[in-house]
Every structure is written in C-alpha cells, then in structure tokens.
N, C-alpha and C positions, 0 to 999 in steps of 0.2 A: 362477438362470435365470428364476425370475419374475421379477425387475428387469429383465431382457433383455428380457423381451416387450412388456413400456411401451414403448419405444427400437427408431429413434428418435422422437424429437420434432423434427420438422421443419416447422415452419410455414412454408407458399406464399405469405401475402398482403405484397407489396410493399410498400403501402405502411407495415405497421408494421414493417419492415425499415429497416437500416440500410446495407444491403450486397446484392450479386444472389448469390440462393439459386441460381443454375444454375454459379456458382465456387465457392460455400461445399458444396453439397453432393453435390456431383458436382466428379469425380477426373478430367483429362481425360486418354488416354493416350497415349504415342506412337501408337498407330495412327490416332488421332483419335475413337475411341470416347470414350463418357462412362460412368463409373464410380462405381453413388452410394456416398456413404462412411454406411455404415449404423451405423457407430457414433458417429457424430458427432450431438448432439442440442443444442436452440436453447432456450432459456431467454426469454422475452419481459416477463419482470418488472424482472428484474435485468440483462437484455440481455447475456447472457454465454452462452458455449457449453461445452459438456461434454463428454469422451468416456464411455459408457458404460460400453463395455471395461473400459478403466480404471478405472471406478469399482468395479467389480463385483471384478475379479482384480488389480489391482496392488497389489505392495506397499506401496510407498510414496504414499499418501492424501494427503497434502499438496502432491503438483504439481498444478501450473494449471492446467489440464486437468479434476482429479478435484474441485477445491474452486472452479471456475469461473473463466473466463479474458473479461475484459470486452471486449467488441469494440473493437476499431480498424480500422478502415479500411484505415489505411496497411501496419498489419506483419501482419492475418488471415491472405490467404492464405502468404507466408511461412511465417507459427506453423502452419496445421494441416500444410504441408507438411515442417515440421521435426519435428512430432509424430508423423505417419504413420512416417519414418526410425528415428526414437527406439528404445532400447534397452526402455526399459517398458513401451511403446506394444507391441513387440514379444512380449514375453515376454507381457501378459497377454493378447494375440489368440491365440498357441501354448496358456496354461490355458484359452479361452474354445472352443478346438478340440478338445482334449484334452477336458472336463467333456462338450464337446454329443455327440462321441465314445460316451461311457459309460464310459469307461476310466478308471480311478483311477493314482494314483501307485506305489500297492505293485505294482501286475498289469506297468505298463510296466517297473520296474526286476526285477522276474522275470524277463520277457521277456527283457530286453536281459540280464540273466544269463544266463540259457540258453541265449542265441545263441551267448553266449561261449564257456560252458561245453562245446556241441556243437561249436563250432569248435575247441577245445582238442583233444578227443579227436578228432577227424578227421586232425589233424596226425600227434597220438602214434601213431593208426591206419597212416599212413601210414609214418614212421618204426622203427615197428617190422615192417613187412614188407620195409624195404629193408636192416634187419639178420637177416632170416632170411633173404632173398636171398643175401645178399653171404656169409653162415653155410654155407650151403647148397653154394654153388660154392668154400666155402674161398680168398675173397677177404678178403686184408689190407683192413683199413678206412681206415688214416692215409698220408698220404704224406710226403715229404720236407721239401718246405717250402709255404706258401701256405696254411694252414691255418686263420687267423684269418678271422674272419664278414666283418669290411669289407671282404674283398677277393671273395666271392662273385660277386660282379657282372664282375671282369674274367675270360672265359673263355677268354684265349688262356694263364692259367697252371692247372698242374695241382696241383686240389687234394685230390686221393687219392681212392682209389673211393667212399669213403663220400658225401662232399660232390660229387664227380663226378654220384654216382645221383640226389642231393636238387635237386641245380641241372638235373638232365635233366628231373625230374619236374614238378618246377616250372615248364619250360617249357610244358607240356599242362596242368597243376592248378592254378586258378586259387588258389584255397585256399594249394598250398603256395608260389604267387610272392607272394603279401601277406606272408606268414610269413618266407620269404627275404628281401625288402626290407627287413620291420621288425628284422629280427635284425641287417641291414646296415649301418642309416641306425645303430641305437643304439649298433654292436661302433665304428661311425666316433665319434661322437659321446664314446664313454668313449676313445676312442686320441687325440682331443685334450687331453683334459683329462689323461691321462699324462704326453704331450708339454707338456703347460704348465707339470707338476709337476716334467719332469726340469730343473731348473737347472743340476744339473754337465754335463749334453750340452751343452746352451744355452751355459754358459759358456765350453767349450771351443771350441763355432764362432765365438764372438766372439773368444777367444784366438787365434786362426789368424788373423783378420783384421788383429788388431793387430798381431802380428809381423810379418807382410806388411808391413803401412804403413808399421813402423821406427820411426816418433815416432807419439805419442799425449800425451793430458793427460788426467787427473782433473776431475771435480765431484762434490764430497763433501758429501751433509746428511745430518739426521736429523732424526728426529721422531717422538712419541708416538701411538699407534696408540687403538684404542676402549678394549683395555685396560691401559693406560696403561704399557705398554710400547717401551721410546724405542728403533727400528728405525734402522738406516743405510743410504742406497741410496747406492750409488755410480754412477755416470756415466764413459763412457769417449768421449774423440772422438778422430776419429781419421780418415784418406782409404782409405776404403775399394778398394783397387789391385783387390779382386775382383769390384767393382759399378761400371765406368764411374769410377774415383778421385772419387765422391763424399765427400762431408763428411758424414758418421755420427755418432752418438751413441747407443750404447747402456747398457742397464741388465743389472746383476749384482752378483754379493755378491762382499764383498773374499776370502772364503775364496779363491773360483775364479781371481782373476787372482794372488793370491800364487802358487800352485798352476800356471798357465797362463801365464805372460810373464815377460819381464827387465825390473824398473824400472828400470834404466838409461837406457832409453831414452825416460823420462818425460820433457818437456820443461817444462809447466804443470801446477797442480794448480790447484784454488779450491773455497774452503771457506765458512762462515756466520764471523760475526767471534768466538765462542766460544774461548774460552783455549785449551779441549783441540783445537782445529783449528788455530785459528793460533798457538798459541804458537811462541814463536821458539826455546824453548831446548827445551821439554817437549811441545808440539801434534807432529799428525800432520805439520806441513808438518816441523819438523825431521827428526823420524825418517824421513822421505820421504828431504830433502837426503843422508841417511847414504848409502843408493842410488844416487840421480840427485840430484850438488853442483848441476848445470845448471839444475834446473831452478825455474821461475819462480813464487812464490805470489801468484794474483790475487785479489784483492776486488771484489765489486759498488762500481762507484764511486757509484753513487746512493746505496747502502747506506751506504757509508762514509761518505757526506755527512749523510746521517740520523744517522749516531751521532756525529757531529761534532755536530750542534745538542741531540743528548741529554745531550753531555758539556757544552754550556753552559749546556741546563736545570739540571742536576744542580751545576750548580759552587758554587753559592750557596745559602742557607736564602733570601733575598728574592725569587731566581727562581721555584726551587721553589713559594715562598706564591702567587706570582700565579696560577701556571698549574694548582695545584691549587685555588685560586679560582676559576678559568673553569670550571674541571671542575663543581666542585661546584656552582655557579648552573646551569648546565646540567643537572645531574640535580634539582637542588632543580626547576626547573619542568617537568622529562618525568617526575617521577615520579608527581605528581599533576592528575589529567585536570582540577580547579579550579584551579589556580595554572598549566597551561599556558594555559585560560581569559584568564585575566587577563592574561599577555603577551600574547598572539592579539588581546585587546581595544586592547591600550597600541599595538601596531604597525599594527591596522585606523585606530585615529584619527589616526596622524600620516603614514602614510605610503599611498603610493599607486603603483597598479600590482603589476608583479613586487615589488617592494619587501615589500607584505603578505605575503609568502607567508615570510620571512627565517626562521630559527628559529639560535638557539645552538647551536653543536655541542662534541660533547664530544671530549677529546682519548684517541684510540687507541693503545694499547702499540705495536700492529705497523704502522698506518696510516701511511707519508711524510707530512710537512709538516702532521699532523692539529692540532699545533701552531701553526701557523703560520693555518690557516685558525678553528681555534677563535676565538685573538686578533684576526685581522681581520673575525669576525663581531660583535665588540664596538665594538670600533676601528677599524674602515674600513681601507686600504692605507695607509704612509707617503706615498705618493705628493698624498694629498688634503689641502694644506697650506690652503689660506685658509680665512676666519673662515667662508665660506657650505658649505663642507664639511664644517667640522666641526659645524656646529649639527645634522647629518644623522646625527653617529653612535650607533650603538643605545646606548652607554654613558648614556646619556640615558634609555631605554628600560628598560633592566637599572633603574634607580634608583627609575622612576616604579612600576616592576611590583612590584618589592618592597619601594616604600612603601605602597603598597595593601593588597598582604598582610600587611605590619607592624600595618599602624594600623588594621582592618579591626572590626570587632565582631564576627564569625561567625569571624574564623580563632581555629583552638585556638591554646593560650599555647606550645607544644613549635613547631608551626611559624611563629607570629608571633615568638619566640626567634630561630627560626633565620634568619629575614627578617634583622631588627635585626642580627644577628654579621655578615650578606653586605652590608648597607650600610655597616658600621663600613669592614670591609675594603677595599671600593670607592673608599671618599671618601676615602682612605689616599694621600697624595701615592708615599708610597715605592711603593706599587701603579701607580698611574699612570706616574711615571717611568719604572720598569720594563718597565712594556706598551711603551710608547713606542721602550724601548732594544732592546725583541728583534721590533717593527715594523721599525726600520729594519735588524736584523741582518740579520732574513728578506727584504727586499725586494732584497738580496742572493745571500742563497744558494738561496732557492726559483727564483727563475729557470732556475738552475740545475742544481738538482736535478731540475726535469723534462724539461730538455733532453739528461741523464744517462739516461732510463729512455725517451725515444726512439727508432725503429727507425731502424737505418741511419746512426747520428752518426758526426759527423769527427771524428776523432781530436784533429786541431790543436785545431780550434774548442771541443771540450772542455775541453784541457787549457790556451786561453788565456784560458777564463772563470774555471778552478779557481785559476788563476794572479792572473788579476786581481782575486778576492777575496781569495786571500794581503795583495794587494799592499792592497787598499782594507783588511780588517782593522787593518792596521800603521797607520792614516792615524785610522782612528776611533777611536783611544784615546787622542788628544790632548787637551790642556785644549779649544782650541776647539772641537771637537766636541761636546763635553760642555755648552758654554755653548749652544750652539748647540741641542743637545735641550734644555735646561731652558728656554729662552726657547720653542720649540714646546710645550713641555709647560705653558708659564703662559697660552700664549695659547689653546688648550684649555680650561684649567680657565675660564679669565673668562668664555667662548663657555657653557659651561657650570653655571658660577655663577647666569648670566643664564636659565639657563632651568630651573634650579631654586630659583628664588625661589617660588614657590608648595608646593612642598614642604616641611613643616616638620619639623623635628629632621633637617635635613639640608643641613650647613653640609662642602664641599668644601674640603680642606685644599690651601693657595696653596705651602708651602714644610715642609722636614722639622720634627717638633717638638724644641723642645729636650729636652736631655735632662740630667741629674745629670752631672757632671764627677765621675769615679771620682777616686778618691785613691789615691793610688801612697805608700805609707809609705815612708821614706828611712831606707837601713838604710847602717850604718859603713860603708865603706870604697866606696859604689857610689853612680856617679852615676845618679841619675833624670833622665830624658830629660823634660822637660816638654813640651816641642813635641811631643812623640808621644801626648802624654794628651790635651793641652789641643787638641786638634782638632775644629773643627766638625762639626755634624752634613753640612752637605751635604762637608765633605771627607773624611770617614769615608765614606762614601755614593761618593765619587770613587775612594776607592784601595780599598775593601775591594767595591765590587758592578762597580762600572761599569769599572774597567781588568783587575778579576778577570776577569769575564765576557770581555770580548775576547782578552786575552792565554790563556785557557785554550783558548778558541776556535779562535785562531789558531795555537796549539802541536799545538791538535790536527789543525790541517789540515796544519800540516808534517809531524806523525809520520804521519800515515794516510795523504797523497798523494804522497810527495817518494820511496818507498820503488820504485816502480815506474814514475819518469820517463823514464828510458831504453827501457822497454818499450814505451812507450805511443807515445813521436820515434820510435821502428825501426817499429811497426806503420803506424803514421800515412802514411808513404811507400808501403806496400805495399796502398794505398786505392787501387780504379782510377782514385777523382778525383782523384789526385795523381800521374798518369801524365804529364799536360799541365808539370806541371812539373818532373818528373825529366827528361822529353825537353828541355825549352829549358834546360836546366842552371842552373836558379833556384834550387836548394834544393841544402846541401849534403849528402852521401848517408855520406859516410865513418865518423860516432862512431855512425851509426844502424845502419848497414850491419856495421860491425864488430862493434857489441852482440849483433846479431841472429845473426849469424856464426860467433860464442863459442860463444852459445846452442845451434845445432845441431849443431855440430864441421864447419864447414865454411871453406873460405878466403873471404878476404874478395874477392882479385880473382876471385876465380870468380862467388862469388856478384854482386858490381857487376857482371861481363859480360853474365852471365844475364840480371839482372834489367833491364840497358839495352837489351840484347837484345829482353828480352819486352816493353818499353814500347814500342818502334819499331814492334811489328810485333801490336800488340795490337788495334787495331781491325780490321786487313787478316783476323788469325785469325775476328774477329767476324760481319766480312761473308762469308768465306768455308766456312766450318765451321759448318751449323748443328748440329752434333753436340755442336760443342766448347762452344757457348755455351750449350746445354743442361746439360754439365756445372757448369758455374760459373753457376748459377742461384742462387747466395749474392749475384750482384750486378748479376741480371739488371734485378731493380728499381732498383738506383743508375743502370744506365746507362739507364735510359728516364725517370726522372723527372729526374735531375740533371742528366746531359749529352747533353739531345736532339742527336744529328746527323743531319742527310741525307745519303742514298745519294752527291749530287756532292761533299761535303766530305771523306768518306770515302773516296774515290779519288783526291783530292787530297794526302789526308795521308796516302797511303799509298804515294804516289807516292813523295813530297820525302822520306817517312822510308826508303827502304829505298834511294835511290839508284843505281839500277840494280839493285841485290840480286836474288835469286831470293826471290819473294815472301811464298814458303811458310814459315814455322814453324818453323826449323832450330835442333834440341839439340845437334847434334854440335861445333857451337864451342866448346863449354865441354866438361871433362872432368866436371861431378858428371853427377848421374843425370839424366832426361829430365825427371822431374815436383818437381825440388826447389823450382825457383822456384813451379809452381801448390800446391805445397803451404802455402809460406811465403804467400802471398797468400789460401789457404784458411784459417788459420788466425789 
C-alpha cells in the first residue's frame, strides 16, 4: 500500500508529451462525464505507461502493463482500453479493494463458509418441521408417481404431501425456492446424462424407425480409442416415415439392431477396405449376404482410387525406392532448423514471389494424393513439358541444398554422409525415370480423384472419367509410350546437366548402367533361354517396372471399380439432373431400372411408371408444394446451383408435361406404395 500512495504519476506538461493527457487520463463515460483512471501512471524517461494496480497485486509480472508498455500513438488508447476489460486488470483491482478494505483472505473464506453453513441449517430447520407436521396429522408423505426433483417446478402434477408442503413453502421462503431450484436444475442435469448412458432405450427407438422405413443400409468402421482399444460404430440410414420421410442416419451398437430389426431388409452396407469388412468369402459383408443375398457392398470410390495408386506404389522395389526417397529428403531437411536454413537460402536466390515460400512435403499414410503432391513438389506437373519449364524445377534445388551440406566444413561427417547417399540416389536415372512415370500416372488419376471427394457429383460424369482412365492405362503400356517418356526424361536431364555444371562430384546419370550379364549354367536335358538373360538394362527396366507398374494398376482398377457398375448406371438416373433426360426418352432406362428393381423386390413396370410419372410432374410438385421441397432438401442445393429455372419456364413445362392431366402429384396409378419412388431417389 505504500507503493500505492506514489501512484499515480501523471505529468500535465504538454509539451513533453507525446499524446493529450485529458484521453490518456481520463475515462470518458457514456454519460459524458470524465473519469480519471487513477491507476494508470506515466513514465517520462522511458516514455512508457504503467498500471500500478497491477504492479502491486497481479500475478503475473510480466505483462505490459507491469514491465512498461511504450507509447504509440496510434494503438494507446485502444490498449489502455483493452486493459481496463482485461481479466488481470481485474482481479488485481478486486485484491487492491479487498487489501484497502482490511479484510484478509482466511476471514472472507469464513465468512462465506458460514453463510453457507447457516443456510444449510435453515433449510434442514425447515424440513424437519414439515416432518413433524405431516407426523403430527398422520399424513403419508410419498405419493404415487411425480416424485423425482426435476419435475418440482411443474405444479399441475401431484407430487405427494411431502413435496406438496416443501413447493407450498417455497412459494413464501425465499431460502427454500433457491434450494428447490438448485435441487431441480441438478436432479435435470443428472436425468440427462442417464438418458445418454441408456443405449438399449436409444437403440430401440431407432429400431422402430427402421422397421417403419422397410429398407435401410449399414456404414460400418472402427477405430482405436485413447486406450488403444479398437471400437466399432455402426451407422444406420434410413427414410425416416415418422419425421416428414426424411433421410436419417443414426448411431448405435450392433448388439441393439441384431436384437431390434430383420436384416432382410438390408439393401446396402459400406465398409473401410479392411479384409475383415470386405472380404468376400470371410468379411462382414459376406456374413451380411447370408441374411440380405440383395444387398449391395459400397466402397468410398475416392478411397478406392487411393489404394489403386498404393497398390502401384507397392508393386515394385524401384517405386517404393523413389517415394521413400522423397520422404526421406523431406525429413532429412525439417528435421534440422540449419539444413531447413540452407534450402530456405537455395529457393530465396533463385526464385521469386509465392514461389520462395515452396517447401517439400512429406508423403502421409492416410493423406489422398499426398503422393502425388510430394512428387510434384520436386518435379513440377507432367503438364510443364518445354526446356524453360523445366529449368524451374526444384530437382534442381534438392541437389544444390544438399551439396552444401555435403561438402560443407562445419556439417558433422553422420549428416554430410547422409547428404552424399541422397545425392547418389537423386542423380540415379532409374530414380528419375521413375518420377517421371508416376507424374504422368497421377496427372490422370488425381484429377480424378478429387472430383470423387466433391459434393453433389454426377454419377455419369464419374464413372466416364473412371472409365476413361481404364481406357488410357491400356494405351500407356505400349513400347511407344515408353519411348516417348525416356525422350522427356533426357531432355530433363540435359536441362539439368546444364545447370549443374558448377557443382562438383555431381555428374547426372543420361541412361541405366550396365550391369554383369548373370550366367545361367546349362544343365542336361534343358534348354536355356538366352534371350531372356541376355536382356538389356533399359529392357529389363521396360518389362519388369514400367509395364509392371501399369498393368498392376490397371487390374486394380478393374477389380476395385467394375464390381459395382450396375449400381452406380441405376443410381445415376435417379439424379434430379437426369430428369431432363428421362422425360425426352434420351437415355435408356431398362438394364438400369431392372437392376435397381431386383434390388428392392419390386416390378420393373411399376417401378418405369412411377418413376416416368414423378419425372413429368417433378418441377410442377416443386413450385407447388413448398412443404414437399423442404423434404427433399438432399437436392435442394442441385436444383438451385445446376438447373437455375424461372417461375415462366416452369409453367411451361409443366404445362406440355402433364397434357391436360390433373396437375397434382398422383400415386394412385401405380399399385407399390406412395413413397417408393422418393425413397429410391433419397437414397
């Protein structure tokens, strides 16, 4: 408190001021009154301002404030009025009030015990005179039902004398309606977290939904928990017939729907690509089929396309080497703050703009195309073919950084070692080649791939890109393709060559080395195939990486995509952008329509009438129904970003489509149910 009586320091003379002393020291209010801030003090040495307060009572001594905050102009008053807000500011004005008080800390926390303490017994006080009461006149104390505390507060049920006398008293005792409340607000508060814990109830109301709905599908994963315990959540979707025939998804454990529903009337399931999920003879999805034969197992198609390009990283020892070579340069310069240095330095000199900021990335287990983008941080896009492109790619950059640290006097001999093994690697034509061969793979299927993990895709449009890389895979495992990248890959290296002429002990390899010709010992009675020894290094290099690689590729896009093409032609139609073309009888409807058909056990001319039906008269529902177009809010956004129409065009086609008809909506031409066809389109 003698510090306090110094304080403040507030010097009046203007002119050794930087700022007007009647807004630094004075608070102005809403009322228009001025308010001096008396613990604010001015420094004219160091020309910095202080809070006293704070200096005296806050914890923490190190904010600006307590170790001096240098003036500015521009952001002062701002800061003291952020400071006045402040949390510390706070707390030690409340000790600065408390200390001038006289009051210590033991005496308040007494106090405020004994408030407690004397409140406590006030209650009991009262509670036990409404049981000598109720004792007295030989009144029951409990009632029949309504007994629980949360429900205190509604007073039109009866909740027995006892609790009758404590809710009368409480209307007049202030005391015992605090007590009521609090006993209220907590008895709610612990009936949620019951209701959260009971899963079999929960399970069971979701089970009544689903049976309703008739069809439903599965989404099955798992995964490891903090202790390292591998959980499975299941997923159910389903058209909810009790909420408006919304499209639902809920969570529960398999115990509850074994126990709760008929899988019979599974339609889809979908799983992670794990053996014990999908296996076809042994996974869940078979033992499902044992159940529901009908029903269909989906894969994330992005997914599947990602482990198509893992099964092509994996096909080869020479793939593998490169991509754990990008890895490893990658961590060899984030792991040390002087050798990320040194790259930071190699890209500030030669490049400019966004460009500087570039950095290697490393390739991610679970990351999409993290692949794909590692390589073209090194190697630019396949796209960027002429000589002035390639003089721009960081491969360039990689060589220059970790010749530095190679040949360096100051790096230790462990990581100038490991420099020299990453340059060996790099100047490695089979390295090169390689990058080269899965640039142009990816500049393929990553297109793709993210037009896969987009909201709202076409179905077609999908499956004619998946299609059209089947189709170009087949194309690029020809000799001439191959000539074709070894000629981009020389004209590279020379691009290259040339601008590592100043680098020494670092000569770029133009073509594979040769290598010993194995001998094949020729034994009695069997011929030795000499043409199959005596093979060159680049024809070795042709049939064992470069038609490996594609062919494994493309096998794997047959097995992974071809299994669920029928699924994807039936859904595809049942897109409301592909309404336009079921109405002008563009597209044929029958192998797709049938498939689907199968699927839910339903006729196929039923289902065609339905569904020609609900194309005709699908906009007319839209403009007429806003109820109905609330419900199918699954595709409320297709129709306003895809096929903008106006109010005139929509009376027009709603005209010519119904033909005189009666306008409205009508299920009764078909004999299935009313909502088969919105279901098949919900789903």
């Amino acid at each position: 408190m003698a510090f306090l009586k110094l304080h403040p320091i507030q010097p009046s003379d203007i002119k050794s001021l930087s700022f007007d002393p009647r807004k630094v020291y004075f608070r102005l209010l809403p009322t228009g009154e001025s308010l001096q801030r008396k613990w604010l003090s001015y420094c004219v040495e160091n020309k910095s301002v202080y809070c006293s307060i704070c200096m005296a009572f806050s914890i923490d001594k190190n904010t600006t404030f307590c170790t001096g905050s240098v003036v500015n102009i521009k952001n002062l008053y701002e800061r003291l009025n952020k400071h006045e807000k402040s949390l510390s500011h706070s707390d030690a004005t409340s000790c600065y009030l408390i200390n001038k008080s006289g009051v210590n800390v033991e005496n308040l926390i007494n106090t405020e015990r004994e408030l407690v303490v004397k409140n406590n017994r006030e209650i009991v006080h009262r509670v036990i005179n409404i049981i000598l009461l109720l004792s007295k006149q030989n009144v029951g104390f409990r009632g029949k039902r309504y007994e629980s505390a949360y429900d205190l507060n509604n007073l039109q049920n009866n909740h027995g004398n006892f609790l009758e006398v404590v809710n009368f008293l409480s209307t007049y005792d202030p005391i015992m309606r605090v007590h009521v409340d609090k006993v209220s607000k907590k008895s709610a508060e612990m009936k949620k977290i019951r209701e959260a814990n009971t899963s079999q109830k929960h399970g069971r109301a979701i089970a009544v939904d689903v049976v309703a709905a008739g069809l439903f599908s599965f989404e099955v994963d798992s995964t490891q928990d903090i202790i390292v315990k591998d959980q499975m959540c299941i997923c159910v979707r389903f058209v909810n017939v009790n909420s408006e025939n919304l499209v639902q998804e809920r969570l529960f454990k398999m115990v509850t729907i074994k126990s709760a529903t008929d899988l019979k009337l599974l339609v889809s399931d979908s799983f992670d690509g794990a053996s014990n999920m999908s296996g076809k003879y042994k996974g869940l999805q078979n033992q499902l089929k044992v159940d529901a034969p009908n029903s269909i197992f989906t894969h994330c198609y992005a997914h599947v396309l990602n482990l198509v390009i893992q099964d092509s990283v994996k096909c080869c020892v020479c793939a593998q080497n490169v991509f754990s070579l990008i890895n490893k340069t990658a961590v060899f310069f984030t792991e040390s703050y002087k050798r990320a240095d040194v790259w930071t330095d190699t890209i500030f000199e030669n490049e400019t703009g966004a460009d500087k900021l570039r950095k290697l990335k490393k390739i991610g287990a679970t990351r999409w195309n993290s692949a794909d983008d590692a390589l073209r941080s090194i190697f630019n896009t396949w796209s960027d073919q002429n000589e002035t492109e390639l003089s721009r790619y960081h491969y360039y950059y990689v060589l220059d950084a970790l010749h530095i640290i190679a040949y360096a006097d100051n790096t230790d001999p462990h990581t100038a070692s490991d420099a020299r093994a990453l340059i060996i690697n790099w100047i490695s034509y089979e390295t090169i080649i390689i990058a080269f061969l899965f640039l142009q793979l990816f500049s393929s299927t990553t297109p793709v791939s993210k037009y896969l993990q987009t909201k709202g895709l076409d179905y077609i449009t999908a499956w004619n890109k998946i299609s059209h890389i089947m189709k170009v895979l087949k194309t690029m495992s020809d000799i001439k393709n191959y000539n074709d990248l070894k000629q981009r890959v020389s004209i590279f290296i020379k691009t290259m060559t040339k601008r590592t002429e100043s680098l020494e002990n670092i000569f770029i390899q133009d073509e594979f080395p040769v290598q010993r010709q194995k001998k094949v010992k020729r034994m009695s009675g069997v011929c030795a195939f000499e043409s199959a020894v005596n093979l060159s290094s680049d024809q070795k290099y042709h049939i064992n990486v470069f038609r490996r690689i594609y062919d494994v590729t493309g096998m794997a896009m047959n097995e992974r995509f071809e299994k669920n093409k029928n699924l994807i032609n039936a859904l595809a139609y049942l897109d409301t952008r592909r309404f336009d073309e079921i109405k002008s009888n563009s597209i044929c409807l029958i192998e797709s329509l049938k498939f689907l058909a199968d699927k839910v056990n339903l006729k196929y001319e039923d289902l065609q009438e339905e569904l020609s039906h609900f194309v005709r008269s699908y906009k007319t529902i839209i403009k007429s129904s806003k109820a109905l177009f609330e419900n199918v809010s699954d595709y409320k956004d297709d129709l306003i970003t895809n096929e903008p129409v106006n109010s005139e065009q929509i009376e027009d086609e709603s005209s010519d489509d119904n033909n005189g008809d009666d306008k409205s909506f009508d299920f009764s031409k078909s004999k299935i149910k009313k909502n088969d066809c919105e279901e098949c389109i919900r789903f």
